[in-house]
C-alpha positions in Angstrom: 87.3 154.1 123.2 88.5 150.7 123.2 88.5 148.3 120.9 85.0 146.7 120.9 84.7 142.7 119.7 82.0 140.9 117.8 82.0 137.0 118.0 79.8 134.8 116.8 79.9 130.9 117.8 78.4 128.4 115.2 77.5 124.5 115.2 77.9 123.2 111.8 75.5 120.0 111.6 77.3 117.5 113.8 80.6 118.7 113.5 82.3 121.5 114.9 84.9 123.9 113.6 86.3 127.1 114.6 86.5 130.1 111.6 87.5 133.5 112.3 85.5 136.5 110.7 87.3 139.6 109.0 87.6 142.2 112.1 87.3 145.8 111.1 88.1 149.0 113.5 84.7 150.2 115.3 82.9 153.2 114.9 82.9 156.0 117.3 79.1 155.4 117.1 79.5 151.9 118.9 79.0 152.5 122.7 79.2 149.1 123.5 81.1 145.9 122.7 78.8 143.2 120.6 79.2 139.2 121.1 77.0 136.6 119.1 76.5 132.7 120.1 74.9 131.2 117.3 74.4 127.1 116.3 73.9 126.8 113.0 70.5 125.5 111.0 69.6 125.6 107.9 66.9 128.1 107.9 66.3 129.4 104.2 68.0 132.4 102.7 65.5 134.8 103.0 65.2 138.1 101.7 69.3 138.4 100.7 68.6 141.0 98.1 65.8 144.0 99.1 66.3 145.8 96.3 62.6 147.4 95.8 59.2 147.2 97.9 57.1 144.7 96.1 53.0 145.3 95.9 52.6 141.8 97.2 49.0 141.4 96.2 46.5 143.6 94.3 44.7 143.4 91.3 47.1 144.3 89.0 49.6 141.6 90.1 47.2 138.6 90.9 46.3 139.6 86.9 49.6 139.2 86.3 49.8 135.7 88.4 46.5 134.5 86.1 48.8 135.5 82.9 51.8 133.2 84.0 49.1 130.4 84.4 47.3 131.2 80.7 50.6 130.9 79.7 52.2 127.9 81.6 49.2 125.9 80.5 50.7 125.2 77.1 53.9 125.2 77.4 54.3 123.1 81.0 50.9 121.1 80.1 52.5 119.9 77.3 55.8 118.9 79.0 53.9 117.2 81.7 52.1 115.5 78.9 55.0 113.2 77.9 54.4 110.3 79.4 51.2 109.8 77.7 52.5 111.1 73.8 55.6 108.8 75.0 53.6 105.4 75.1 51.3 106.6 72.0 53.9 107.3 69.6 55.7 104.0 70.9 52.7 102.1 69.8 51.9 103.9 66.8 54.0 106.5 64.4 56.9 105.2 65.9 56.5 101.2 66.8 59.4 100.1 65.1 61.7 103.0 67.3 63.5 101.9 70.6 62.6 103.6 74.2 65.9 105.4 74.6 65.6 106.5 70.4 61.9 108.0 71.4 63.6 109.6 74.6 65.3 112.1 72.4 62.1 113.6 71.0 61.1 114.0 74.4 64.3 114.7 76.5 64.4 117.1 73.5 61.5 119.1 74.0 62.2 119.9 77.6 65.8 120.8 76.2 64.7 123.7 74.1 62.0 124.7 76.6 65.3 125.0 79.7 68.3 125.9 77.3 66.4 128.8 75.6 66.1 130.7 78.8 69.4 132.1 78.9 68.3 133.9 75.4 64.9 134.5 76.6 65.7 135.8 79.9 68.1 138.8 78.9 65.0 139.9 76.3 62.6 140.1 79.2 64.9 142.2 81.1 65.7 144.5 78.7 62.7 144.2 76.3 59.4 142.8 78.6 57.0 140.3 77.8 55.6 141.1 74.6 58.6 140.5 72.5 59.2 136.8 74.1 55.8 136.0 74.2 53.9 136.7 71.2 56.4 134.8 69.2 55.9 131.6 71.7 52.4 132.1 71.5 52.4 131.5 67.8 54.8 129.3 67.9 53.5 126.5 70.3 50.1 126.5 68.5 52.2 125.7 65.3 53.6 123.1 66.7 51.0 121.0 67.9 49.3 121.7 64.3 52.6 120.7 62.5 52.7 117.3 65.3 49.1 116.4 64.6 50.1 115.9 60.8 53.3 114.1 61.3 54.3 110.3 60.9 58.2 110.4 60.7 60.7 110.5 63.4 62.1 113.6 62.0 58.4 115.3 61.3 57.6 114.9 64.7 61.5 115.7 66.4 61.1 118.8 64.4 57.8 120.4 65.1 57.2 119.1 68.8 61.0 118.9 69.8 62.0 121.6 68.3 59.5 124.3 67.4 57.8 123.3 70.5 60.5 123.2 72.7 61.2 126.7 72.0 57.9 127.9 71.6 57.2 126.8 75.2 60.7 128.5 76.5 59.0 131.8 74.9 56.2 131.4 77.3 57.7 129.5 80.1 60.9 131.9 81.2 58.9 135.6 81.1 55.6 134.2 83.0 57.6 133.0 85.9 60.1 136.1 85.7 57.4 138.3 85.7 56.0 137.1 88.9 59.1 137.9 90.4 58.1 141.7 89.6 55.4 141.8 91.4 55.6 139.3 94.5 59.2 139.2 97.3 57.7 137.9 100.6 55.0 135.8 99.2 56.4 134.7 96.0 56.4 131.3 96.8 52.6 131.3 96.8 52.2 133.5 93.7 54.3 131.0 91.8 52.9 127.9 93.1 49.5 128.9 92.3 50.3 130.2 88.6 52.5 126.8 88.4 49.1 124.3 89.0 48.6 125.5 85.3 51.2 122.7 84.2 49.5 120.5 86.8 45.7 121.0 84.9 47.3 121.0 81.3 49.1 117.7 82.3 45.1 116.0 83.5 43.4 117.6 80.7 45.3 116.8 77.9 46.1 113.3 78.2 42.1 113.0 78.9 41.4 114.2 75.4 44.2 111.8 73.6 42.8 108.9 75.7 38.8 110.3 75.1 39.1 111.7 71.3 42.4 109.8 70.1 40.5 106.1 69.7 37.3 108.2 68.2 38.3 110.8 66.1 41.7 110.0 65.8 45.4 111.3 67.1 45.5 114.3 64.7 42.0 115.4 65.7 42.8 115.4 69.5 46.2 117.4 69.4 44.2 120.0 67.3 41.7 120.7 69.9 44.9 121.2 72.0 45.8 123.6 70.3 42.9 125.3 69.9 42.7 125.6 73.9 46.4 126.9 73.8 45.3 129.2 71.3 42.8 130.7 73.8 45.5 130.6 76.3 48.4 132.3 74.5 46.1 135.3 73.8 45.0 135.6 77.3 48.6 135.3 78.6 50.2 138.0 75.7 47.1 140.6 77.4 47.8 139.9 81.1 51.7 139.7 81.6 53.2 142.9 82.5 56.0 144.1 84.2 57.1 146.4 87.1 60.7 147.1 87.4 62.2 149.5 85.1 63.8 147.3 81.9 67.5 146.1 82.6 69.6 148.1 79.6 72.9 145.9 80.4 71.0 142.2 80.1 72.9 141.5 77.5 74.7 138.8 78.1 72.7 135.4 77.6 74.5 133.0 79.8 76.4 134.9 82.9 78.5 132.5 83.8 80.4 133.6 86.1 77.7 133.7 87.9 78.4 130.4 88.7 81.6 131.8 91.4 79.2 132.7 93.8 78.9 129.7 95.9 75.4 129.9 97.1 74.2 130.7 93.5 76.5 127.7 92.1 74.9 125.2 94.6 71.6 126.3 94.3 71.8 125.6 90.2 73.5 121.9 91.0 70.6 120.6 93.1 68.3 122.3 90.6 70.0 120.2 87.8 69.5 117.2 89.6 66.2 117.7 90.6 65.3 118.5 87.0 67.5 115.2 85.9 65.4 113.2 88.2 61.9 114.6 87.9 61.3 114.2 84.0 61.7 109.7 84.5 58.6 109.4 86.1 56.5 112.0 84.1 58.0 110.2 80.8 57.7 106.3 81.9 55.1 106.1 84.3 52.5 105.3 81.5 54.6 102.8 79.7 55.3 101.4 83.3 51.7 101.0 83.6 51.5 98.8 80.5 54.3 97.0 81.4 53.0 96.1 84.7 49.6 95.2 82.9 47.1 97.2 83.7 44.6 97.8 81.4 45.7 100.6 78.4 42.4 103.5 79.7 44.3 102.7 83.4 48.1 102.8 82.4 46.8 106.1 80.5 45.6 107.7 83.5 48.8 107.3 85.6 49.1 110.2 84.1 46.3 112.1 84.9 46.9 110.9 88.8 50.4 111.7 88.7 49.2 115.9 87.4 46.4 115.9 89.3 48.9 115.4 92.5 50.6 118.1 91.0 48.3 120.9 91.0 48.0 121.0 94.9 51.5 119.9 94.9 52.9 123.2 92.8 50.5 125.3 94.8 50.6 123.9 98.2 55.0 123.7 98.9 54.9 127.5 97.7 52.5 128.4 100.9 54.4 126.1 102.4 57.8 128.1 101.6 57.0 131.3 102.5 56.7 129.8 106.1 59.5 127.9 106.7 61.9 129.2 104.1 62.0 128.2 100.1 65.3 125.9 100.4 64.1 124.1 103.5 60.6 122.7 101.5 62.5 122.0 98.3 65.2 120.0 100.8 62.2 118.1 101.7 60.3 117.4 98.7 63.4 116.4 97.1 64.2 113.5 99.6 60.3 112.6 99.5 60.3 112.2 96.3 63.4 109.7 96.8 61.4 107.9 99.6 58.4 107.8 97.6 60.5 106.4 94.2 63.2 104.0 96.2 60.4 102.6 98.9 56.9 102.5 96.7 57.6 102.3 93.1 60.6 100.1 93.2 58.2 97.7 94.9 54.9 98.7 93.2 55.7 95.7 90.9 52.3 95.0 89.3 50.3 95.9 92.2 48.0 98.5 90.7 47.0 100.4 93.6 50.4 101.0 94.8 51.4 102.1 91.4 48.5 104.6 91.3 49.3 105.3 95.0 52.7 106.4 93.6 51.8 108.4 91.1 49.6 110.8 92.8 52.1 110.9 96.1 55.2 111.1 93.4 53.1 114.3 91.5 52.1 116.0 94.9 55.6 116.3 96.1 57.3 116.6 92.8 55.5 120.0 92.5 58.1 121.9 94.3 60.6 120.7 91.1 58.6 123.2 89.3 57.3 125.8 91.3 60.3 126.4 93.8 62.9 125.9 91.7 62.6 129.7 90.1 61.7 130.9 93.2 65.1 129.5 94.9 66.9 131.2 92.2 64.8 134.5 93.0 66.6 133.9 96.4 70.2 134.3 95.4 70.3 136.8 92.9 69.2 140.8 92.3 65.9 141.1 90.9 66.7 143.1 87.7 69.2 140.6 87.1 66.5 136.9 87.8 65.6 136.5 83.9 69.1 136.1 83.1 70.0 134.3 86.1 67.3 132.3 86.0 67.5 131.5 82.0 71.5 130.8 82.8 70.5 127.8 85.6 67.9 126.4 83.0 70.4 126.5 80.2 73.0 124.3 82.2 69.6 122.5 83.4 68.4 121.4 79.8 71.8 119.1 79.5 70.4 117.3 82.2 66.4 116.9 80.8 68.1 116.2 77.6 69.9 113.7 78.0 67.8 112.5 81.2 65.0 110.6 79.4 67.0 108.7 76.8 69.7 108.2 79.4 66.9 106.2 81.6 65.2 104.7 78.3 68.8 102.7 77.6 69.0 101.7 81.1 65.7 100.2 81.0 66.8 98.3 77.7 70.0 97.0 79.2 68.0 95.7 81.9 66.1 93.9 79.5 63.0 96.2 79.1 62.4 96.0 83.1 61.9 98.8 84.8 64.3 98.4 88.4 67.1 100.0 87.2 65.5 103.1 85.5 63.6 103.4 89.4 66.7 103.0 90.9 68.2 106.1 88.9 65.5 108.5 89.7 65.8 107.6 93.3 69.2 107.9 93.7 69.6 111.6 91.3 66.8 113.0 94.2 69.0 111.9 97.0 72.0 113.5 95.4 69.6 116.8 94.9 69.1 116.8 98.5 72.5 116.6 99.4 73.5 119.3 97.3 70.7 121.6 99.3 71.8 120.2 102.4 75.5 122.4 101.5 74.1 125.5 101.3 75.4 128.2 104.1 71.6 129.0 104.4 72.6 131.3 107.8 75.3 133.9 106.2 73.0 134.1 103.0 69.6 135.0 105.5 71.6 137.9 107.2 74.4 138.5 105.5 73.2 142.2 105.6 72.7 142.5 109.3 76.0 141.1 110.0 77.6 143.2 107.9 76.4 146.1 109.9 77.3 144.8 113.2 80.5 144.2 111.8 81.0 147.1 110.5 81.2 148.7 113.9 82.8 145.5 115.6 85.1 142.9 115.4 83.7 139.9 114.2 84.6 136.6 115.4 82.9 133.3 115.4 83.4 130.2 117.5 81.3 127.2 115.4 81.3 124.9 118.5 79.8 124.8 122.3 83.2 124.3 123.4 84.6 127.2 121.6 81.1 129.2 123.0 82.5 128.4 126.6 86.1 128.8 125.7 85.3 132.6 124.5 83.1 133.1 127.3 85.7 132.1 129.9 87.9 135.1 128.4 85.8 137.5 127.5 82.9 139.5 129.2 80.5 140.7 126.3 78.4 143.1 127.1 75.5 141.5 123.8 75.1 138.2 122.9 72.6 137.5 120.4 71.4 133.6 120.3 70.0 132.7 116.7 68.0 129.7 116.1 67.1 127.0 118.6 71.0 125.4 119.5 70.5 126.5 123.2 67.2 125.0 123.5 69.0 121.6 123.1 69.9 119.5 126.5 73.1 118.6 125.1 73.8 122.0 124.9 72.5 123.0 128.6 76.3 124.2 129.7 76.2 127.1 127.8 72.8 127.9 128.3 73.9 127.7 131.9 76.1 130.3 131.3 74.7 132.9 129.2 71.9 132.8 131.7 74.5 133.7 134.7 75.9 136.1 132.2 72.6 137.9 132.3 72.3 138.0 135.3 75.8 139.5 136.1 74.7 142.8 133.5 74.9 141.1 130.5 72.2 141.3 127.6 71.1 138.9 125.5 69.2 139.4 122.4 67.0 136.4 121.2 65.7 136.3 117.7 66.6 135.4 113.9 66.2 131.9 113.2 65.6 131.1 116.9 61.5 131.4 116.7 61.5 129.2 112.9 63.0 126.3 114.2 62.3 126.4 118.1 59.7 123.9 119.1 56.8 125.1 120.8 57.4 123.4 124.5 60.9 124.2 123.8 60.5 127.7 123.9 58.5 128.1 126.6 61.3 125.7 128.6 63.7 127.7 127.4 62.5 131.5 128.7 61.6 129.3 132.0 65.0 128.7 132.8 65.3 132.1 132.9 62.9 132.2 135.4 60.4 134.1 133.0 56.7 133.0 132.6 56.9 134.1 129.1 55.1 131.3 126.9 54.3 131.1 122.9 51.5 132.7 121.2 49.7 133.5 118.2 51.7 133.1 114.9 50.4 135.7 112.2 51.3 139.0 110.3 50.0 142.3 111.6 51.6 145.8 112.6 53.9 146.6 115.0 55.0 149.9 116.4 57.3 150.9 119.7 55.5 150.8 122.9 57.0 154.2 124.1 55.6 153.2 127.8 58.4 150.6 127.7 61.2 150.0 129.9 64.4 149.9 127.4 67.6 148.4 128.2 70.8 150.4 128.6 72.6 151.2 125.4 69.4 151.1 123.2 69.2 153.7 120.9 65.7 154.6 120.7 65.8 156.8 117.9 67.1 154.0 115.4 63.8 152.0 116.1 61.5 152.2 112.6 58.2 153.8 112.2 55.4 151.0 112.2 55.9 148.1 110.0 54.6 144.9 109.3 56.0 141.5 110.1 54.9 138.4 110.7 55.7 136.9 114.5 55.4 134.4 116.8 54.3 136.3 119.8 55.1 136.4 123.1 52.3 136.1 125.8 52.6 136.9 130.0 55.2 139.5 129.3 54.2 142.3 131.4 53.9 146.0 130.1 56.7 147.3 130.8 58.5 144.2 128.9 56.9 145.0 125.9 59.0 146.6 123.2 57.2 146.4 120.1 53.2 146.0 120.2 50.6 145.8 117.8 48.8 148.9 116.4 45.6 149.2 118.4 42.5 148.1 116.6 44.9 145.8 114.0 44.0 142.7 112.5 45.9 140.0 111.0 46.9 140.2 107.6 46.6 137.1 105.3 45.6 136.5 101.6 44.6 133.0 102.7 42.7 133.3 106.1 40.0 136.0 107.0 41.6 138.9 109.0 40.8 138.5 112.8 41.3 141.2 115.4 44.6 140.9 117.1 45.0 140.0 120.6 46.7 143.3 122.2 47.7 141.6 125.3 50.5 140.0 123.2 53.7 141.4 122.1 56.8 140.7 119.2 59.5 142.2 120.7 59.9 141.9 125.2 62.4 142.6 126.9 63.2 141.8 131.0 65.5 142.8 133.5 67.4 139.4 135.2 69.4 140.1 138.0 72.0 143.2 136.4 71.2 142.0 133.0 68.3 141.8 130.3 66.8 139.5 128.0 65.0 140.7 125.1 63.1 138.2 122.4 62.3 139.4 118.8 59.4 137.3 117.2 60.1 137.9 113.3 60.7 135.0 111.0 60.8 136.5 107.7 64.1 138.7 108.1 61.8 142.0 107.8 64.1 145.2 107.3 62.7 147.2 110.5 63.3 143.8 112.7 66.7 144.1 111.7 67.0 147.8 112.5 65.2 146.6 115.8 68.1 144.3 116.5 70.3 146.9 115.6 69.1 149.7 117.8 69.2 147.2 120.7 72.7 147.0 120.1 73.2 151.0 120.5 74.1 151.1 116.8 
């Protein structure tokens, strides 16, 4: 058999460049020679690692989901509490200290509370949850005791900073790790929702400070705090649990080289800066507040608008995420978050409903800094391996909190205690965040796995330019071209459209799919199949299950027999296919699935997969957007592999 040929053509963002792709002898198995034509996006990595079928849902794990918020109640309540202990220490225990000197007590805390993780994550992996957090239950509730007593710098550096700090790590690293055991596709949601718990802690206990503080006093008001985390803690230490058999060789408590691994080193620097930037507002909102003279009940409750954006905000980019890809929403939120700091607070000035305005904006889309962050992390790394992966990111992380909030405190003191150049710093690290996101090689990380199983069997060669598309195509006659995300449905890219579709037509097949139903506009991809000359249009968009229409017509080379079983993904359908174009149908009598929405019956006269002849050629459409495994196989057994 001859030598068969994979090639792959990719757009870079607005750049092109041409890379060729380690070619490897085919299989005997190959019956057919493979070309691929895809412009580059930058959908979200996906599902690089499927190590182990996740419940997804149940009882047990929304338990588990209620135990991560019991326990981020403390520990992120009190870090989202800051702002407000900030500008009450300032203006009593500590009146005579500076605003970069009371930085460190804070940038402190949140120090302890990243850098512990790399110690903290290895014991949940090998260990579980008990051994991490019963001794940050007990350890939190100290702490607050110990900082309702003290009156000295050092009293309170030591009991909040420090036996805080790590107390909170304790409860913080295993109630998001253990999420991770229990939720893959919709972990985004599972963590968002158990991440509000910051969100309410950050409302709530400012409320009492401002509500008991002037009554009963300071010391009074952080020991009813503590009595709540109290309650907390023990709910948390009964609820956590874990899944996946413990990881014996976690033993190492910062994996550095880790750090090699391009997609995993990127993903930790926009992280850091996210981090960097997010603390400045939480921290010197409420002193901004007095500054800008509002009233001291007001300038107190910037901080209770600013959490209270936060709870939707943790809960509502997870749901978000799980649709159009982790990375892609934290991309986002990051350069809102710039927008929102650069264009409203930077000229809030004294104007008290556009400060207000900013904080709740500022906590809605700050969320994601929170509740995505471990969840991106999720994305680039095994599972048995995401305590100490993710305790290694926060470690590096905590040099950035630490030396954040003192860091912004002097540049508001060299500016003369105004408040522009501490604005302009936040604004600025969340541009650089997104930048760093931007960088990511989102398409190789999404199906790496796929390719390397065409690969395997193929030459693989890609052209990252339309030129280079046309160039290959003027010397080669593939007999598969698969087309990605939504490149061809651009005008400026209407020549090679042109001639894939005469490629069809002369007995070529083309296999459309991946990323190409994420990022495809509606009207685009109904234009798109009509240049065809198909009266395919979009349909609904939902999860359900799929199985092989054995009444199909198939295109030549399929192997039928490497099509899964039924399996359930979730699809943008295709509608006006006829019946013989449809290649993977839902179940008869299924409903869609969703933990948000009621389940609905699904429309049968729809399809996922369709496939048409066109002239000698075919066409054939795959409607997954989560990377399931049997789409992949799908994609696969349409190439006769």
């Amino acid at each position: 058999m001859a030598d068969a040929e994979l090639n792959v053509c990719q757009h870079v963002s607005d750049g092109y460049a041409t890379e060729n792709v380690t070619e490897r002898k085919p299989q005997k198995t190959l019956r057919s020679a493979i070309s691929t034509i895809v412009e580059k996006t930058r959908p979200d990595p996906g599902e690089y690692y499927q190590d182990a079928k996740y419940p997804e849902g149940g009882l047990r794990a929304w338990l588990v989901v209620l135990g991560s918020w019991c326990a981020m109640v403390p520990s992120m309540g009190l870090l989202n509490t800051i702002g407000v202990l900030h500008a009450w220490t300032a203006d009593h225990q500590l009146a005579q200290y500076s605003s970069s000197s009371l930085g460190w007590i804070f940038g402190a805390f949140s120090f302890f509370l990243y850098f512990g993780g790399a110690q903290v994550g290895p014991i949940f992996d090998s260990r579980g949850v008990l051994p991490v957090v019963v001794p940050g239950s007990i350890g939190i509730v100290l702490s607050i005791f110990f900082f309702s007593a003290s009156t000295e710098y050092y009293q309170i550096f030591l009991s909040f900073s420090v036996l805080g700090g790590i107390s909170s790590c304790c409860l913080f690293t295993p109630a998001i790790s253990a999420v991770g055991h229990w939720f893959d596709v919709r972990r985004g949601l599972a963590t968002g929702i158990a991440c509000t718990a910051g969100g309410l802690g950050g409302v709530f206990f400012p409320l009492i400070i401002l509500y008991v503080g002037p009554t009963l006093g300071f010391a009074w008001a952080m020991r009813i705090i503590g009595v709540i985390c109290f309650v907390l803690c023990a709910l948390a230490c009964l609820l956590l649990k874990t899944r996946l058999p413990p990881n014996q060789q976690a033993g190492m408590a910062i994996d550095l080289k880790a750090l090699l691994e391009p997609k995993y080193a990127l993903t930790t620097l926009a992280v850091w800066l996210v981090e960097f930037a997010v603390f400045i507002p939480y921290t010197y909102i409420v002193s901004y507040g007095l500054y800008a003279g509002l009233e001291t009940s007001m300038a107190y409750k910037l901080s209770v608008f600013l959490n209270a954006g936060a709870i939707p905000g943790r809960a509502f980019p997870g749901i978000l995420a799980d649709r159009m890809g982790r990375f892609n929403v934290m991309t986002m939120t990051a350069v809102i978050c710039a927008i929102c700091t650069l264009a409203l607070w930077y000229k809030a000035g004294t104007n008290e409903g556009a400060i207000i305005a900013y904080a709740v904006l500022f906590g809605f889309w700050s969320g994601a800094a929170i509740s995505l962050t471990p969840v991106c992390i999720s994305q680039v790394c095994r599972t048995e391996d995401y305590g100490k992966r993710n305790g290694t990111t926060f470690t590096l992380v905590s040099v950035g909190t630490l030396i954040g909030i003192p860091l912004a405190g002097a540049i508001q003191e060299s500016n003369g205690g105004e408040y522009w150049g501490l604005i302009l710093f936040g604004g600025v690290l969340y541009l650089a965040s997104g930048v760093a996101l931007a960088m990511q090689p989102w398409f190789d990380e999404t199906y790496g796995s796929l390719i390397d199983k065409l690969s395997a069997s193929a030459p693989l060669q890609r052209a990252k330019s339309a030129d280079a598309a046309l160039r290959y195509l003027d010397n080669n006659n593939p007999q598969i071209i698969i087309i990605t995300d939504e490149g061809l449905t651009k005008r400026s890219n209407q020549p090679v459209l042109d001639r894939v579709i005469a490629y069809v037509r002369n007995g070529g097949k083309v296999i459309v799919g991946l990323h190409f139903t994420s990022f495809t506009q509606m009207d685009a991809f109904d234009r798109f199949f009509n240049a065809f000359g198909l009266p395919w249009k979009h349909g609904d968009y939902h999860r359900t299950d799929f199985a092989f229409n054995p009444a199909c017509s198939l295109p030549p080379g399929t192997v039928p027999t490497s099509f899964p079983g039924p399996f359930s993904m979730k699809v943008l359908h295709v509608q006006n296919a006829r019946p013989h174009e449809k290649i993977f149908i839902p179940l008869a009598g299924g409903q869609t699935q969703s933990h948000v929405f009621l389940p609905e019956e699904v429309d049968q006269s729809q399809a996922a997969v369709v496939g048409a002849q066109l002239g000698n050629g075919h066409l054939i459409y795959c409607g997954d957007v989560n990377h399931e495994e049997g789409s992949s196989k799908v994609i696969q057994a349409l190439c006769g592999l």
